[in-house]
N, C-alpha and C positions, 0 to 999 in steps of 0.2 A: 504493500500500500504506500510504504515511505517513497517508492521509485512513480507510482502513477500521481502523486500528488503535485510535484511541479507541471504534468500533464494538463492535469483539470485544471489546474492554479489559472495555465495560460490560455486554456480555454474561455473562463470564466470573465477573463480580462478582454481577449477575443470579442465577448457578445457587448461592450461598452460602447461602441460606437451605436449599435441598438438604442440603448440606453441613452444616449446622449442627443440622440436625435428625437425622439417624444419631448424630454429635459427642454430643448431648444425650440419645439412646436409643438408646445400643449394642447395649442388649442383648437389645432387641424387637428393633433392626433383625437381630440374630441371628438368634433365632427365625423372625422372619419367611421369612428365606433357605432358612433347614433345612425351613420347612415346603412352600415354593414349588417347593425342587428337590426332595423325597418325592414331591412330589402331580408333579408334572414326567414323574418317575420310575419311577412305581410298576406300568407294565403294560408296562417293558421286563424282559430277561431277567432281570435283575441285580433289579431292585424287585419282580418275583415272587419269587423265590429268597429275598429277605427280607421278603416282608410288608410289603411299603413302604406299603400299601393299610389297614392298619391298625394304622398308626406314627401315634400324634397329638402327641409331643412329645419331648424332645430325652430324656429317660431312658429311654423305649421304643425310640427308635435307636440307643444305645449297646447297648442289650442286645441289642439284633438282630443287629447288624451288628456284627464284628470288625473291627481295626487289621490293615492292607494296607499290603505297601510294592509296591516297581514291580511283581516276580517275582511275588508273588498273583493282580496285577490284568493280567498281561501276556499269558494266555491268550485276557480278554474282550479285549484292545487289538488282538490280531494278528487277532484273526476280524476285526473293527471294519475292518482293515488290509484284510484281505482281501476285503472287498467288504459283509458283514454290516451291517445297520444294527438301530438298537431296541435294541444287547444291554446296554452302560451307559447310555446316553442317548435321547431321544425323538422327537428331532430329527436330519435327517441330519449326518453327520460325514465330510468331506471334508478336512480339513486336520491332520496330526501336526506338533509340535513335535520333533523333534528333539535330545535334551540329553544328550550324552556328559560323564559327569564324568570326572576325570582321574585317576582311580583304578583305573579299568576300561574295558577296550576294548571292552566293549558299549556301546552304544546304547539310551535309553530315547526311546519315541516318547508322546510327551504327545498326548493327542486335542483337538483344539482346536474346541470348537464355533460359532456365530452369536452363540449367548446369552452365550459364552466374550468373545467378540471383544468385542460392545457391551453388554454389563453390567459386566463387570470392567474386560478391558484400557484400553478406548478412553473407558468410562467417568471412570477413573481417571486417565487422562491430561487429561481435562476438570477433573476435581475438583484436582489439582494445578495446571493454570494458574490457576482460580479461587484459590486458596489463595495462589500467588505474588502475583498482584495485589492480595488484599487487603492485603497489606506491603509490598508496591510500588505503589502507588497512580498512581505517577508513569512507570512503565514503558514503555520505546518498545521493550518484546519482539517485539512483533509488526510492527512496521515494519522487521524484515529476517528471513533465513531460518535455520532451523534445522539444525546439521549433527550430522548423525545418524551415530554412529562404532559399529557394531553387530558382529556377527560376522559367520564364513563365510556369505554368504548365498543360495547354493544353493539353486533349489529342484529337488525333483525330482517327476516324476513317476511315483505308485507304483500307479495302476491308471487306468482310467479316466475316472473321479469323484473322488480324493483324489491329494492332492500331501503332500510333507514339505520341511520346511527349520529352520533354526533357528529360535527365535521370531521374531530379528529379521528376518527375510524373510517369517513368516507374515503378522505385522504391517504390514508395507510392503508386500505385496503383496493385502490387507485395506483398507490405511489410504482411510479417507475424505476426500473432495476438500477438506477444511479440512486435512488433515494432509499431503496431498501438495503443499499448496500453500504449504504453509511450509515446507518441508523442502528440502533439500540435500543430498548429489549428486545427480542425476538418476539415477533407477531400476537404470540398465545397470553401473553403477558400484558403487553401493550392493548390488547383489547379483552383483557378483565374488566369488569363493571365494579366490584365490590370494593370503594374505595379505599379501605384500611390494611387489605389483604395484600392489593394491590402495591401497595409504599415496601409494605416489607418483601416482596417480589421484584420490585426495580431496585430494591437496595441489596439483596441479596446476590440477582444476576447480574449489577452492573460493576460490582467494589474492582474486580478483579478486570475489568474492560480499557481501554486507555480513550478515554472520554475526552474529546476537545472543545466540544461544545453541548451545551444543551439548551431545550426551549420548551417554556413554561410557564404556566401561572406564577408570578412571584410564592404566594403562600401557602401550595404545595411543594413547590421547592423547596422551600426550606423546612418543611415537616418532611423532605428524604434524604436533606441534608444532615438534620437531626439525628434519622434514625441511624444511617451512614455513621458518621462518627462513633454511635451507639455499640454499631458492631463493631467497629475496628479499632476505636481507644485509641483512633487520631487526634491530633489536636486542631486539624482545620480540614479542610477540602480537597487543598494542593499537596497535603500529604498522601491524599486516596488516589488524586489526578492531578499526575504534573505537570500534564501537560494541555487541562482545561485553560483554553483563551477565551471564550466566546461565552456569554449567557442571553440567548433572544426571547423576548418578552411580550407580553401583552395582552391585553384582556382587564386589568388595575392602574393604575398610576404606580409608577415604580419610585415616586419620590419617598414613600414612607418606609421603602423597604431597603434602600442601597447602602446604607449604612451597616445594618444587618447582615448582607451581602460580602461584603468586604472585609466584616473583621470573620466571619465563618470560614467565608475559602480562604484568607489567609493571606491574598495574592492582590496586584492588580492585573484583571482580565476588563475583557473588550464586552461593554450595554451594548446590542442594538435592540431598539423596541421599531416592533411592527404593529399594522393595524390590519389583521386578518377576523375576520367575523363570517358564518356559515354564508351569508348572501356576495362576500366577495376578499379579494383580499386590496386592500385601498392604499395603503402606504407602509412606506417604512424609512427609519432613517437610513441618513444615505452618508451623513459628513458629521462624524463624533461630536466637534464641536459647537456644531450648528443647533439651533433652537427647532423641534418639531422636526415631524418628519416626509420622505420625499413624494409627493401626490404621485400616483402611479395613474395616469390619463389615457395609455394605450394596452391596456386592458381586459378589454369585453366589456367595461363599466363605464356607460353616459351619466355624469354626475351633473346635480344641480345641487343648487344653496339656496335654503331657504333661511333668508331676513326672521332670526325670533320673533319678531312684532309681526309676523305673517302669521304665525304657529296658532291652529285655531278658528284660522277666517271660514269662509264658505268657500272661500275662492283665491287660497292663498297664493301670491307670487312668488315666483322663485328666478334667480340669477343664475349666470355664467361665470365660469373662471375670469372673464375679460371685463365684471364689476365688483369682484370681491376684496375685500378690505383686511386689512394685519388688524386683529385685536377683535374684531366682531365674531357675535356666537351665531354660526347658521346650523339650522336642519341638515342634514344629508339626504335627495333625496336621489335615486339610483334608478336607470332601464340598463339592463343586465342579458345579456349571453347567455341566462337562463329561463329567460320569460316573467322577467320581474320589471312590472313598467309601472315610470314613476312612482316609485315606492318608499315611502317614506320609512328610512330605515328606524331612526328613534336615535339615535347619534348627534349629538351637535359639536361641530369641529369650529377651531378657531385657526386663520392662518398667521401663522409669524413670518413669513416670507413667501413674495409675489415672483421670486425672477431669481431660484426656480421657487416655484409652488410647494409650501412646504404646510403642511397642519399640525394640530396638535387636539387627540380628542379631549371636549374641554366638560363633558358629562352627556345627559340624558334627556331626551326633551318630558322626560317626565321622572325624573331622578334630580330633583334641584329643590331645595326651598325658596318660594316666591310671595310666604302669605301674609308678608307687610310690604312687601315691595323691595326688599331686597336683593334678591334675583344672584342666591346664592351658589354655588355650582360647585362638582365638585372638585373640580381643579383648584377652587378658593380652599375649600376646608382640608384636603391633602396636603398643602401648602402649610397650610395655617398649624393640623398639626405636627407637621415635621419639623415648623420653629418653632415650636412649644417645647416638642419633644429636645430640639440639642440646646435651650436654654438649662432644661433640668436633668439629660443626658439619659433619657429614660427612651424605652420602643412603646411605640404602638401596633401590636397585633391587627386589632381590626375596629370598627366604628360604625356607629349609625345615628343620625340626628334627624330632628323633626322639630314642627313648632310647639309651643305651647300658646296657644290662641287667648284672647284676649278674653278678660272676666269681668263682674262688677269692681274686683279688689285691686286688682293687677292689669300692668299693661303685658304683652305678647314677651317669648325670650324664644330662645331655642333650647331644646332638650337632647341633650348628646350621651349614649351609650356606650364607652367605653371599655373595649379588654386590653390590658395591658401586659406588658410581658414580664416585667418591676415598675410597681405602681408607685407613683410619685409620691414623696414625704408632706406635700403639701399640696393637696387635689385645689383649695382656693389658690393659691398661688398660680398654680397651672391652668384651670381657668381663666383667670387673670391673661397671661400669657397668651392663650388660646385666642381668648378675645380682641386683644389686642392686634397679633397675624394677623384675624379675621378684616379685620379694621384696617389695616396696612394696606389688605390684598383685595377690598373690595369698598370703593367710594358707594356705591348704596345702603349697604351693611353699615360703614361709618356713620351714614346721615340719622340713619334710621335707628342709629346707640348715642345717636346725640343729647346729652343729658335724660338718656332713658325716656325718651320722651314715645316712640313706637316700641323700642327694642328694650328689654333690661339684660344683664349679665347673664350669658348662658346656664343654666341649668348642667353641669355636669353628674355624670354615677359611674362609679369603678365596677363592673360586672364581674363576676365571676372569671375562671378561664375555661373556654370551650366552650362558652356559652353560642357564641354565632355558631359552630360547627353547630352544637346542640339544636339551635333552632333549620336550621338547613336540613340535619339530618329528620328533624319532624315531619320536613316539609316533602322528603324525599329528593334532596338536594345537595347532598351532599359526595363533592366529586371537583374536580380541576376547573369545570369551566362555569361552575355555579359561586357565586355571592352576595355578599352581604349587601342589600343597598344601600349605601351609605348615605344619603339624600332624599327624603320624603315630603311631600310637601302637604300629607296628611299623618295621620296617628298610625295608623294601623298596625304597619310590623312593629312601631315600638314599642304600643300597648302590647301585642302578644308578648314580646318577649320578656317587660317585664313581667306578664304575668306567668309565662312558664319561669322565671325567677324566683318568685311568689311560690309557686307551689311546689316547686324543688324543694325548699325552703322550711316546709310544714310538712 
């Protein structure tokens, strides 16, 4: 493997001129997309229905075609399910994704198409190694294996022709002979469901592997980094793998967690965070230093931006790359290579760089607190705790906040749930602290703490430990690509959980 790795290395570098040419024409390479998946498109059910046959350009599709979230589009998906083929897409459709979010105990099933798999997904994971090696020039990535830390990975079979599982099983069990040959655990492991079994299974068959990279949830990671040292009576990471460089990431904000990262493995290794989610894979960073990361635009993926103050209308508008702003929160909304049109993912991206197009996801269009006008997110409160946290030099596990609504006695605060890993010697203090980030990192939150007049001093509580896994596991959620929502902008999960706190408790 150490002899084929300067191989690939120069392959990888090879396909940059690729790369560099969407980089340089976003916004043909745009167009191009939209008009490839129309013309794709246009003599299944769904591109009859709208004229897809005589759509020539991206203002004639918007006006054709309305903004869908799952619920619109979940009628064509279940015939799709049920054996139908042609009714979004052109091509046969044999694989769902799978993606319960944690908010609701439904199930949405993503269609995953061929063009799905090797235009975006597998594409993308190409255009990222290239991207790594050009800043790494010197990398021995590929001269060991890659351990791959995904979710439930189930598949099931749901008729005769299609199967479902999470993404990360669509994918692995998709992946082509370059990707299963650098990869880690072997098949039977990687697509165990039973979360806990499963940690001591990849800790088991990987101690002895020479691991150079892995990619994962941050906080399963580090519960098989745990277990990892458990067995071996290492002192860090880089004693088990000396030759891990690489940790790729995504699905949490990895600001609360890099700190934790760093003193475990031992080492300094290479963050790249990507933005892959079951409906596409969208970005990743491309330049270490650079803020956000790099919009992937020649993909199978027609993006729009929808304007927050859109979010809601009857008839809401939505932008092009060629009016989008550094620092604004928009919607994502996606026509996709799988028969996903205009589809409002639930994603709100923020970009920090126009030239190249770079993002940053900045929370959820329904994962925020907004109920004094705050317009909190959760890029602010990950922030906020992680300088709380190196004021008092303590971690934060995990979090969930909510409001506390307005009374005859009281005016409104926010209410935050807390698990800590070593709880702070002074929870008011930290608070305090808390508050203040808050305030740094967000001018409406400020206004709105201004001598307590909307807002008063957060409400903080030190939870137990395992409590979030606790309430996940209730929910039947408990696994790699499941969490906590850290953002409510009603009660709900935080009353349950304090009340399964409560009755732990008695």
């Amino acid at each position: 493997m150490k002899l084929l790795s300067p191989a690939i290395s120069q392959l990888a570098r090879n396909r940059m001129w690729r790369v560099e040419a969407w980089m340089k024409n976003p916004m043909n390479a745009q167009r191009e997309v939209l008009q490839d998946i129309v013309t794709s498109a246009q003599y299944t059910e769904f591109g009859r229905k709208y004229d897809f046959s005589s759509l020539y350009n991206i203002k004639s599709f918007k006006k054709a075609v309305p903004i869908h979230d799952y619920n619109d589009l979940k009628p064509y998906i279940q015939r799709i399910m049920d054996g139908e083929q042609n009714v979004l897409w052109n091509t046969p459709v044999n694989w769902f994704a799978k993606s319960s979010g944690t908010t609701s105990d439904k199930s949405k099933f993503i269609p995953i198409t061929d063009e799905c798999l090797e235009e975006c997904h597998f594409k993308a994971a190409k255009d990222v190694l290239s991207l790594y090696y050009t800043f790494n020039p010197m990398s021995d990535l590929l001269t060991g294996k890659g351990l791959v830390i995904g979710g439930s990975h189930t598949v099931n079979q749901m008729n005769e022709a299609s199967h479902f599982g999470d993404l990360s099983a669509v994918l692995m069990q998709n992946t082509p002979f370059w990707g299963s040959w650098m990869r880690t655990p072997e098949l039977s492991i990687a697509l165990m469901d039973e979360w806990e079994s499963k940690i001591e299974k990849l800790a088991q068959s990987t101690i002895l592997e020479n691991v150079t990279s892995i990619s994962g949830v941050p906080t399963w990671t580090l519960v098989l980094f745990k277990r990892i040292l458990a067995i071996t009576g290492k002192k860090n990471i880089s004693e088990v793998w000396p030759n891990l460089e690489l940790f790729i990431h995504g699905g949490v904000s990895f600001v609360p967690y890099r700190e934790q990262f760093e003193k475990i493995i031992g080492k300094t290794i290479h963050y790249v965070e990507i933005y892959n989610a079951s409906e596409g894979f969208f970005a990743a960073q491309d330049d270490p230093l650079a803020n956000g990361m790099l919009l992937f635009p020649d993909h199978g993926i027609f993006m729009e931006f929808m304007p927050m103050e859109e979010y809601g209308k009857p008839d809401p508008q939505t932008i092009g790359l060629d009016q989008v702003e550094i620092g604004k929160n928009y919607a994502l909304v996606i026509s996709t290579n799988s028969g996903l049109w205009r589809y409002l993912l639930g994603d709100t991206v923020q970009f920090t760089s126009l030239q190249p197009f770079r993002i940053k996801v900045s929370g959820r269009v329904k994962h925020f607190i907004n109920a004094f006008g705050e317009e909190l997110i959760i890029e602010n409160s990950d922030c906020a705790i992680a300088k709380a946290c190196e004021i008092f030099e303590i971690v934060v596990v995990d979090y969930t906040a909510a409001p506390i609504f307005f009374d005859e006695l009281e005016n409104g605060a926010h209410e935050w749930l807390i698990e800590f890993e070593k709880n702070p010697e002074n929870l008011e203090q930290f608070t305090i602290a808390l508050d203040a980030a808050l305030q740094s990192l967000n001018s409406d939150y400020e206004a709105k703490r201004y001598k307590n007049i909307a807002l008063r001093l957060p409400v903080v509580h030190i939870v137990p430990k395992d409590t979030f896994n606790n309430w996940l596991r209730s929910k039947g959620k408990l696994g790699g690509q499941h969490k906590i929502p850290r953002l409510s902008n009603d009660r709900k999960i935080l009353e349950e959980i304090l009340q399964m706190i409560a009755n732990e408790n008695h």
